[in-house]
FILORO-582552 format. One record per residue (C-alpha): chain; y negated, x negated, z. Coordinates in pm, whole numbers, m for minus. Each point is the difference from the previous one (the first is absolute). Layout:
@cadena A yy Y xx X zz Z $
...
END
This chain:
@cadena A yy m3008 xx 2739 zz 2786 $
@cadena A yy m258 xx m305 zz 79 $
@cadena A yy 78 xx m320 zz m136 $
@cadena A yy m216 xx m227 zz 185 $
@cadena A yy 235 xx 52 zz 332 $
@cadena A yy 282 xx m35 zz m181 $
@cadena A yy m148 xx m333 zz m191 $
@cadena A yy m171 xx m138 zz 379 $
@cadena A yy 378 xx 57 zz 123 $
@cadena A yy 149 xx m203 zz m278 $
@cadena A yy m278 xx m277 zz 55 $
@cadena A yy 136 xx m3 zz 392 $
@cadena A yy 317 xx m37 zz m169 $
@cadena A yy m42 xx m257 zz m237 $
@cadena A yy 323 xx m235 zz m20 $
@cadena A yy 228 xx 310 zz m55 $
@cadena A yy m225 xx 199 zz m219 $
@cadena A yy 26 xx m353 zz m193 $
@cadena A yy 361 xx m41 zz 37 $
@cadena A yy 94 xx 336 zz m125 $
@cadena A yy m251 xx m36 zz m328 $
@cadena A yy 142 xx m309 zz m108 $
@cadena A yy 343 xx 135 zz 44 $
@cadena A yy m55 xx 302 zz m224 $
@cadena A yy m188 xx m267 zz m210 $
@cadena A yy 264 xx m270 zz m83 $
@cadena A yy 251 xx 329 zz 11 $
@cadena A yy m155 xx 171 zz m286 $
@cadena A yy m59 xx m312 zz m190 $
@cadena A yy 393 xx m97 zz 4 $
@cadena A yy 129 xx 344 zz m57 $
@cadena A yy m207 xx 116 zz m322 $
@cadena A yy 89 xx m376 zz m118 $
@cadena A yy 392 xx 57 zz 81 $
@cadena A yy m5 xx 391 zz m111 $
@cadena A yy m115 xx m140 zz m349 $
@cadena A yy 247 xx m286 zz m20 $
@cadena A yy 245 xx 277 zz 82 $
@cadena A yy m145 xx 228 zz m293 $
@cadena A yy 8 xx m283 zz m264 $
@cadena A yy 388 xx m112 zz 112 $
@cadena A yy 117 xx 350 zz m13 $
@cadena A yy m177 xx 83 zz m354 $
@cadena A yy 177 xx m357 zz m65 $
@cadena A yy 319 xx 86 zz 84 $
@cadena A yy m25 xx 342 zz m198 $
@cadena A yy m127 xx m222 zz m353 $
@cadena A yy 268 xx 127 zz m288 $
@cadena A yy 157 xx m264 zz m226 $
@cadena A yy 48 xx 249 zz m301 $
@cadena A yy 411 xx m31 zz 21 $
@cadena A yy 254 xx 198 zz 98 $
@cadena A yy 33 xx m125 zz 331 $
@cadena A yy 244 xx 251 zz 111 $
@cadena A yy 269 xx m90 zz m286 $
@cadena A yy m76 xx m380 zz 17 $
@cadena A yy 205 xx m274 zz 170 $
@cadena A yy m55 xx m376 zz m88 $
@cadena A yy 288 xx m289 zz 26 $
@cadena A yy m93 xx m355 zz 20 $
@cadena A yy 306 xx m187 zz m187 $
@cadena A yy m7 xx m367 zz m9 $
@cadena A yy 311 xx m183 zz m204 $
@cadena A yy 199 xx m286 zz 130 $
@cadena A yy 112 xx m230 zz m219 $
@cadena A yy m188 xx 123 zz m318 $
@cadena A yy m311 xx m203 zz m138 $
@cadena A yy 2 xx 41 zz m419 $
@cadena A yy m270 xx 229 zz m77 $
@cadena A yy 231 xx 172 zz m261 $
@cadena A yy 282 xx 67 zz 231 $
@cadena A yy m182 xx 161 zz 245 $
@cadena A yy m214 xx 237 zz m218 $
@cadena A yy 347 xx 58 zz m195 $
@cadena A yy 110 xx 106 zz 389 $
@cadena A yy m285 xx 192 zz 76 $
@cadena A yy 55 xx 226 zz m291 $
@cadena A yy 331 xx 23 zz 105 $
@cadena A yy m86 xx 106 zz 319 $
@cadena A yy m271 xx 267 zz m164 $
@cadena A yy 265 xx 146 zz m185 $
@cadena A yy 222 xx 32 zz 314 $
@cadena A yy m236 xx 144 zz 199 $
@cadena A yy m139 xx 218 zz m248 $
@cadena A yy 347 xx 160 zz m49 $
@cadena A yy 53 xx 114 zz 381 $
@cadena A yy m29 xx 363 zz 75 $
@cadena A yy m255 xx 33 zz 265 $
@cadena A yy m232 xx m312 zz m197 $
@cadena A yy m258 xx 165 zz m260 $
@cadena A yy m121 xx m334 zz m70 $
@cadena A yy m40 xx m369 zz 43 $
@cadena A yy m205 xx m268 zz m58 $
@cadena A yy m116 xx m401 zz 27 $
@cadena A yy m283 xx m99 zz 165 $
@cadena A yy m140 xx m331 zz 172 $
@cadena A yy m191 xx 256 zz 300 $
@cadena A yy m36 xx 352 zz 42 $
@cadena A yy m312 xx 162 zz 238 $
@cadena A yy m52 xx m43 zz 336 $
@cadena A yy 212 xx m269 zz m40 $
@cadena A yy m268 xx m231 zz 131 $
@cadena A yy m39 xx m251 zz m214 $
@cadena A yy 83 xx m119 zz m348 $
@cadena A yy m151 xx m63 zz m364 $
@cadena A yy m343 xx 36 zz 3 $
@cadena A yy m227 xx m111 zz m301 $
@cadena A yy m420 xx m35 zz m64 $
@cadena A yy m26 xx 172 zz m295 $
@cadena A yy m317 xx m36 zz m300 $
@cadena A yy m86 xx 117 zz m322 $
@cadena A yy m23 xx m283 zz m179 $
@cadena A yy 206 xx m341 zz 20 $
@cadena A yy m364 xx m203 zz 65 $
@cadena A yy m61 xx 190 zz 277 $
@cadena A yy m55 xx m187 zz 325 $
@cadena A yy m64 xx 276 zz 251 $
@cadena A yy 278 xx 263 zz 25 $
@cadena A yy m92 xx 346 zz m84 $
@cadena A yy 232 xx 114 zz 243 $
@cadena A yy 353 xx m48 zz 151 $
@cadena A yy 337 xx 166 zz m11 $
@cadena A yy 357 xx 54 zz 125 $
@cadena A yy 259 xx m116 zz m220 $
@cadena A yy 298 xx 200 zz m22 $
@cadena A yy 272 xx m82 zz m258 $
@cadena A yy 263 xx 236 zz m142 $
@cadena A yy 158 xx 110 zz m314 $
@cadena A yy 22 xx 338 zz m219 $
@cadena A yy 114 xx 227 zz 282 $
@cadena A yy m249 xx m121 zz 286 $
@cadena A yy m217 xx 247 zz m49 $
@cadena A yy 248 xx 320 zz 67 $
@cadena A yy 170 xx m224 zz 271 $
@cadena A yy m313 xx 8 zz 215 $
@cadena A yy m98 xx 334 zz m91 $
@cadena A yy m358 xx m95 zz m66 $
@cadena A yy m209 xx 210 zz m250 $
@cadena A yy m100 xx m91 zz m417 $
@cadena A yy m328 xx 70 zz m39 $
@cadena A yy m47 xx m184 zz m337 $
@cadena A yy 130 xx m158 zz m291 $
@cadena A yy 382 xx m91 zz 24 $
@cadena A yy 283 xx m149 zz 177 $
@cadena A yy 157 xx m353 zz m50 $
@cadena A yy 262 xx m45 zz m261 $
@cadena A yy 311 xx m150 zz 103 $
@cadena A yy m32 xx m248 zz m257 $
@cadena A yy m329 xx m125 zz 145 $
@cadena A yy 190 xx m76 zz 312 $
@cadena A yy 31 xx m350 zz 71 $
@cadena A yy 74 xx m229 zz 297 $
@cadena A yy m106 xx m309 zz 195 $
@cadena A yy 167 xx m246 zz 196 $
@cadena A yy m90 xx m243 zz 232 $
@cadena A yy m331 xx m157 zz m23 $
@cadena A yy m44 xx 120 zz m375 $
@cadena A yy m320 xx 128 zz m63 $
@cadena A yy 2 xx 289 zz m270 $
@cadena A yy m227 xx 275 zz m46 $
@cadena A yy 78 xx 351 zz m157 $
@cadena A yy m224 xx 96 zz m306 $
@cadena A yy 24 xx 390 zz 130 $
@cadena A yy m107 xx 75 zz 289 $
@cadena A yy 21 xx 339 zz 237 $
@cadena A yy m295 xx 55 zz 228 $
@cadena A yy m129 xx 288 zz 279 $
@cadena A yy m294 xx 215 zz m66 $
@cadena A yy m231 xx m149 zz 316 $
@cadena A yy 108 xx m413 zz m228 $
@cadena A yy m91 xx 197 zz m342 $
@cadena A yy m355 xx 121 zz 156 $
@cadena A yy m94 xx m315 zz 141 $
@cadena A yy 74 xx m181 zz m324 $
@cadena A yy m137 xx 275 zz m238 $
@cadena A yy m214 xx 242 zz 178 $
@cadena A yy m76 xx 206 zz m302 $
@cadena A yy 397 xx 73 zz m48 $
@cadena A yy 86 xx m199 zz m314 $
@cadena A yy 250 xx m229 zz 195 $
@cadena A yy 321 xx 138 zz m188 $
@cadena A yy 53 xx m252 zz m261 $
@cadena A yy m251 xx m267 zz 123 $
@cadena A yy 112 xx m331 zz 83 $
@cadena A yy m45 xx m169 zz 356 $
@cadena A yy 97 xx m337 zz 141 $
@cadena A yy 193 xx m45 zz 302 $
@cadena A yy m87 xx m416 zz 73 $
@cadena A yy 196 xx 13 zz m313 $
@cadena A yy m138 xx m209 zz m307 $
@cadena A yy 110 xx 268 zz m234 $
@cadena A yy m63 xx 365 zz 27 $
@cadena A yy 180 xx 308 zz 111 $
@cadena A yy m43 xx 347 zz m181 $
@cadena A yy 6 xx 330 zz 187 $
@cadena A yy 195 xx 196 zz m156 $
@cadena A yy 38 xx 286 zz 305 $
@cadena A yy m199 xx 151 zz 282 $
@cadena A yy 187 xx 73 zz 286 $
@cadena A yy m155 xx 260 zz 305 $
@cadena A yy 39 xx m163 zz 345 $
@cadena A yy 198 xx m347 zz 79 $
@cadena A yy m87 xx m121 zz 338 $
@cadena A yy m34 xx m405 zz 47 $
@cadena A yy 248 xx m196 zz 223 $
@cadena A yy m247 xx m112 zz 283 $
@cadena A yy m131 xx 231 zz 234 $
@cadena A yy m264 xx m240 zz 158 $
@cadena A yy m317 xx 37 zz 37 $
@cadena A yy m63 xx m248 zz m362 $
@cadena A yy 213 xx 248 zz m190 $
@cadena A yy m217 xx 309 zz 58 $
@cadena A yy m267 xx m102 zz m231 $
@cadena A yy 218 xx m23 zz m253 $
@cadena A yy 242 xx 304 zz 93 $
@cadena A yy 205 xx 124 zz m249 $
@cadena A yy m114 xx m255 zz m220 $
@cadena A yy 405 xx m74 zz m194 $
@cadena A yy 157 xx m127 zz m311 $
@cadena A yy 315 xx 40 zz m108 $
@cadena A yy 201 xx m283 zz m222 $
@cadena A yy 291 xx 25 zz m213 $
@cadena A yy 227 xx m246 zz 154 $
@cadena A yy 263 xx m109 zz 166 $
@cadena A yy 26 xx m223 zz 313 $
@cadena A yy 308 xx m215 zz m85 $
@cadena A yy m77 xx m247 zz 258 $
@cadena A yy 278 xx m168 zz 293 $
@cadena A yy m183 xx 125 zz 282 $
@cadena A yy 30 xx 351 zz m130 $
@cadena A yy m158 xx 295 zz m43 $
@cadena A yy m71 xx 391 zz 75 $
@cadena A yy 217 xx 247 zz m82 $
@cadena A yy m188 xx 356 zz 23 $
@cadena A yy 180 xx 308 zz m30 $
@cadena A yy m63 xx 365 zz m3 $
@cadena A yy 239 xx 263 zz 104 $
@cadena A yy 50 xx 334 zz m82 $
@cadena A yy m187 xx 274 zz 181 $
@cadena A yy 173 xx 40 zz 315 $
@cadena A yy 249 xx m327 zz m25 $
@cadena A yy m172 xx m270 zz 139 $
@cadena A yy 228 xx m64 zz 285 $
@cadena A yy 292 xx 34 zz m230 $
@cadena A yy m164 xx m274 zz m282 $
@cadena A yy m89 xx m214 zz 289 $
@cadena A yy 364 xx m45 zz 75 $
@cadena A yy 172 xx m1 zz m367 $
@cadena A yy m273 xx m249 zz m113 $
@cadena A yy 134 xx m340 zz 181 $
@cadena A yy 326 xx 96 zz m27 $
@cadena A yy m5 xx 24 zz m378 $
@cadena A yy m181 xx m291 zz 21 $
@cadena A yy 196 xx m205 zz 209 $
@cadena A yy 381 xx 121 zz m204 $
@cadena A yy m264 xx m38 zz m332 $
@cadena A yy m75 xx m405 zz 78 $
@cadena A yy 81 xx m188 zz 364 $
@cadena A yy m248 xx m286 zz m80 $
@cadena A yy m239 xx 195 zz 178 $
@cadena A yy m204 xx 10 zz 317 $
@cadena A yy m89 xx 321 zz 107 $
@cadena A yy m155 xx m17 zz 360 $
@cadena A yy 173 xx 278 zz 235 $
@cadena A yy m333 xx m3 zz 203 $
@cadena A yy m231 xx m26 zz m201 $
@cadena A yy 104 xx 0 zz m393 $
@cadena A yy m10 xx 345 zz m8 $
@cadena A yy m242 xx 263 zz 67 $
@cadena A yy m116 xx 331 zz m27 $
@cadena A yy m411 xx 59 zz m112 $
@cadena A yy m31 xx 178 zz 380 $
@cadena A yy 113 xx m338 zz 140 $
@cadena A yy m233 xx m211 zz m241 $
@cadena A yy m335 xx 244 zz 100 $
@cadena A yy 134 xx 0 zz 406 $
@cadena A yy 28 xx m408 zz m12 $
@cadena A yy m354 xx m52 zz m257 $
@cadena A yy m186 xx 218 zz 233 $
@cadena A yy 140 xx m80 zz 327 $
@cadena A yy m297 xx m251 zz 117 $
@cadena A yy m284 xx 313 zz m97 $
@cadena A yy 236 xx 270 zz 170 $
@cadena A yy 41 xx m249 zz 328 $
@cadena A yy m384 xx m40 zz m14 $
@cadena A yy m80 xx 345 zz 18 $
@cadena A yy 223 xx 83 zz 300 $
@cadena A yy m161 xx m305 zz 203 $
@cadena A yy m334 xx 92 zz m82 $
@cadena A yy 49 xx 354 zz 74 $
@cadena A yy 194 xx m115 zz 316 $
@cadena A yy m319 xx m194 zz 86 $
@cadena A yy m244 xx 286 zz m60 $
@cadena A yy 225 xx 226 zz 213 $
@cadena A yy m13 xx m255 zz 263 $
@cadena A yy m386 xx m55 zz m20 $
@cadena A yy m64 xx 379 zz 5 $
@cadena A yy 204 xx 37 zz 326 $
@cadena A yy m165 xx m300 zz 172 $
@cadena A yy m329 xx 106 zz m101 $
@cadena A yy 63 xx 377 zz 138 $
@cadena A yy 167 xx m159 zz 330 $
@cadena A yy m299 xx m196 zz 20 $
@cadena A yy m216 xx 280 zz 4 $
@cadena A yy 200 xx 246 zz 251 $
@cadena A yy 2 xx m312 zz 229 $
@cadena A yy m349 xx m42 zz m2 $
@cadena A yy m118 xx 342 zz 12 $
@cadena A yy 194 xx 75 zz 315 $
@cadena A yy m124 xx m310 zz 127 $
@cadena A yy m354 xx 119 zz m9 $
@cadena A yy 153 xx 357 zz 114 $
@cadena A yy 100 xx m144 zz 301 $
@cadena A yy m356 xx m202 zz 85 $
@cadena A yy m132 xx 285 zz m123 $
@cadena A yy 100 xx 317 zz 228 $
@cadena A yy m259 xx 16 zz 256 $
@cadena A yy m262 xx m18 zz m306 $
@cadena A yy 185 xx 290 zz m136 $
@cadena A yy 24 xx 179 zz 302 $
@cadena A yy m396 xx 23 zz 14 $
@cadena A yy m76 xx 74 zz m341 $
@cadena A yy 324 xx 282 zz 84 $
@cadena A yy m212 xx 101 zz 294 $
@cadena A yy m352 xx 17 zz m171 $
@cadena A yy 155 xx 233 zz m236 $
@cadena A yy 168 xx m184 zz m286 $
@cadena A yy 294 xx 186 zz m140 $
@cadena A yy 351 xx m116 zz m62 $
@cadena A yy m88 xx 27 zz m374 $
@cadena A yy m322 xx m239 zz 75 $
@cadena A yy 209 xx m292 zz 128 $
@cadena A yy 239 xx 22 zz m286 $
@cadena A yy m242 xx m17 zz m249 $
@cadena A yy m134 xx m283 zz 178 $
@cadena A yy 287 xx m223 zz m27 $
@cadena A yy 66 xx 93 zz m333 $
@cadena A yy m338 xx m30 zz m153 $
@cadena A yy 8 xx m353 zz 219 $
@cadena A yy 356 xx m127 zz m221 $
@cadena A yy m179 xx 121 zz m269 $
@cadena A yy m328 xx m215 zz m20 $
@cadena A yy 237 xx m306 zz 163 $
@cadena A yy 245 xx 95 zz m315 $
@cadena A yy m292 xx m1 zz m283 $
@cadena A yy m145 xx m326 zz 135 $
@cadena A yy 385 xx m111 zz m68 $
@cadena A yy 41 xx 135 zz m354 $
@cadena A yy m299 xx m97 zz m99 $
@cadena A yy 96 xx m375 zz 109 $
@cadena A yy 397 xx 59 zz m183 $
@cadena A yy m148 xx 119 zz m335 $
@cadena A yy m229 xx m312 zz m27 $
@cadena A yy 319 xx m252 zz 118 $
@cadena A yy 227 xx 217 zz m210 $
@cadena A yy m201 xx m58 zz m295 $
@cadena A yy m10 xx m366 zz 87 $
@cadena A yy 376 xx m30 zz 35 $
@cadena A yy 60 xx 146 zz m306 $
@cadena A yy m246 xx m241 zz m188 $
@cadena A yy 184 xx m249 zz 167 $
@cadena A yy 326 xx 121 zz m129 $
@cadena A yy m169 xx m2 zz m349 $
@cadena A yy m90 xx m346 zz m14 $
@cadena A yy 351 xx m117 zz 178 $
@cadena A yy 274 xx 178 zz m185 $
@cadena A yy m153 xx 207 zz m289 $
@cadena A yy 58 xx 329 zz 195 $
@cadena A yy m166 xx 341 zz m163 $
@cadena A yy m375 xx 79 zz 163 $
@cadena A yy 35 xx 276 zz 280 $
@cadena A yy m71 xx 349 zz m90 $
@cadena A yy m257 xx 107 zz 195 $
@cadena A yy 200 xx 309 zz 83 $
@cadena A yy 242 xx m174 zz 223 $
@cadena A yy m342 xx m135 zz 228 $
@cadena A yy m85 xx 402 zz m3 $
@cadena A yy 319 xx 114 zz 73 $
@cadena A yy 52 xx m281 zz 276 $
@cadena A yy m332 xx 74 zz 155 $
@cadena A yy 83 xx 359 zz 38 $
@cadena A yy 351 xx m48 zz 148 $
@cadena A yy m164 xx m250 zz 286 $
@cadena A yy m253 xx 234 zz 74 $
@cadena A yy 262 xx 252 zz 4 $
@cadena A yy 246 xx m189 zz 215 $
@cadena A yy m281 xx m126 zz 236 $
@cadena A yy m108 xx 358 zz 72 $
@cadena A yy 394 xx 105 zz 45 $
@cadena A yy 49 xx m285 zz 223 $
@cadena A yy m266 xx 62 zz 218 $
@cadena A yy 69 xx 372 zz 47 $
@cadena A yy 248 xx m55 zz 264 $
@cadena A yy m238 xx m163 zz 262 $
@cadena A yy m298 xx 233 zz m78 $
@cadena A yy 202 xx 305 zz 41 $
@cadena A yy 59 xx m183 zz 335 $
@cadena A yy m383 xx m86 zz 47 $
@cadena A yy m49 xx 357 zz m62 $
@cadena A yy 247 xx 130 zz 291 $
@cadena A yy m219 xx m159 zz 269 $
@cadena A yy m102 xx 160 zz 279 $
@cadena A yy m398 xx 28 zz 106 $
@cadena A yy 181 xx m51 zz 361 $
@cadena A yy 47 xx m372 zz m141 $
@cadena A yy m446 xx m78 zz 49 $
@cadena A yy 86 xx 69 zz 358 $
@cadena A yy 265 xx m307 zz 17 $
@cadena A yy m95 xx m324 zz 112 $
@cadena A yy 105 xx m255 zz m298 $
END
């Protein structure tokens, strides 16, 4: 096969050789672009916390009519004990967030109390002695809380624990050469907080794009949230009873204490809810951008069958005489295909250097990951793969022409 015909006939056909190049270009710069974001939502949505999602449930209670600091911790232990006592509940616990939530406590965190630049930051859970086994997260190190170190806060109090509970990935950051158990840290506290366990993996609250660098990255405090506007109650059921704890739970609640407010919506829900409603702007992201790629891909291909049986159809008396000099039906296929092909490199060449641009772009904008240059390869071979399939249909139909067709007048 000769290129320079082929080449002379896209020259006489400039503005659609053009046209078609361009749209394989800006197709293959979107597509390897939205196949990433689609990548880095899905390994998003797949992130573990490090808890027993499947046995968790959380209740937001809020009290009405309650404001002394001592009543209402005296009530939340109440409302421990009840729980606790239930026959699908294994355990229960306090805390001011839980993750995925989406927001809550979250604290720079140094070394030393003169520090001015924070070492790092971290998630702030609080609990008591029986958080740990209520979330079903992992001791790595040192020891539990005591229930006696327990202690509470109220409304606009500030009081900071002098034990502390941290994740391995917060422990590495602050002591890379593992000696955090039983070093102290400050959490924008003016005194310090001693380690006194390791825990494995403890995801943070936020799911944002922010909270990645610092993923993981969790303290736990012994205390109680005794504050008006309330507080979480998180509770783990035994294997198999969720559904069953998820109904006994208000209920014993509710006969326990009425100077409650337990949201029928929304005060109660299961750890599949929380991950379905944290992740549900990256999960709606990937099916638009893989709804635009589809749609690109199938423009792009229509473009090409149109314009190949375009030139098909100014092109049958041409065909007819290289038919009747001796060309063979295999020689005009190959034609047309090696023709898409050069018109599709010219493109892919032109998407890989816009791709590449986008994604800087992206960079710079909103602190999205560098594309892998895998996703340009694999994008480059699936255009050049759907330009050849696309144009298959009209060549087979170049090919079918009859040498009779040199002796037609145009």
């Amino acid at each position: 096969m000769q290129i320079k015909p082929i080449l002379a006939a896209m020259r006489h056909h400039r503005a659609g050789t053009v046209l078609i190049a361009l749209q394989i270009a800006l197709t293959l710069a979107i597509v390897c672009n939205a196949l990433f974001i689609i990548q880095q939502r899905l390994a998003h949505l797949s992130e573990p916390t490090g808890i027993d999602e499947a046995s968790l449930f959380v209740i937001h209670n809020q009290w009405a009519g309650q404001s002394s600091t001592p009543q209402i911790d005296a009530q939340i232990q109440t409302d421990l004990a009840t729980m606790r006592q239930l026959p699908a509940v294994r355990d229960a616990s306090p805390s001011n967030s839980y993750p995925l939530r989406g927001g809550g406590w979250d604290n720079f965190i140094t070394l030393t109390p003169e520090q001015v630049q924070p070492t790092t930051d971290g998630s702030v859970y609080l609990g008591d002695e029986q958080t740990i086994d209520t979330l079903g997260v992992k001791l790595l190190a040192g020891r539990n809380f005591r229930a006696d170190e327990v202690g509470r806060i109220g409304l606009r109090e500030d009081v900071f624990p002098p034990v502390v509970i941290v994740t391995r990935a917060l422990a590495d950051r602050l002591y890379p050469d593992g000696s955090a158990l039983g070093k102290p840290l400050y959490a924008m506290s003016p005194t310090p907080s001693t380690i006194i366990g390791i825990v494995d993996l403890l995801q943070r609250q936020g799911v944002s794009t922010w909270d990645t660098t610092y993923a993981y990255q969790s303290l736990l405090w012994p205390m109680r949230v005794a504050e008006p506007q309330g507080l979480y109650y998180i509770v783990r059921a035994k294997p198999g009873q969720l559904a069953a704890a998820m109904r006994e739970v208000p209920k014993a609640l509710n006969a326990q204490n009425r100077m409650r407010i337990i949201d029928p919506k929304d005060g109660e829900l299961s750890f599949a809810q929380v991950r379905e409603r944290a992740y549900d702007s990256d999960r709606g992201m990937a099916i638009l951008m893989g709804i635009i790629s589809a749609v690109l891909l199938a423009i792009t291909a229509a473009g090409i069958v149109g314009l190949t049986s375009f030139w098909v159809g100014q092109r049958r008396k041409q065909i007819g005489i290289r038919r009747a000099l001796g060309a063979t039906r295999h020689d005009i296929l190959s034609y047309f295909l090696t023709e898409n092909l050069l018109i599709g490199g010219i493109g892919v060449v032109l998407g890989t250097l816009l791709a590449i641009g986008i994604n800087l772009w992206m960079v710079t904008q909103f602190e999205m990951a560098r594309l892998s240059l895998g996703y340009v390869v694999i994008g480059v071979i699936a255009l050049l793969l759907l330009g050849q399939a696309s144009v298959l249909t009209p060549a087979l139909r170049a090919s079918r022409v009859s040498p009779v067709e040199a002796t037609r007048s145009v």
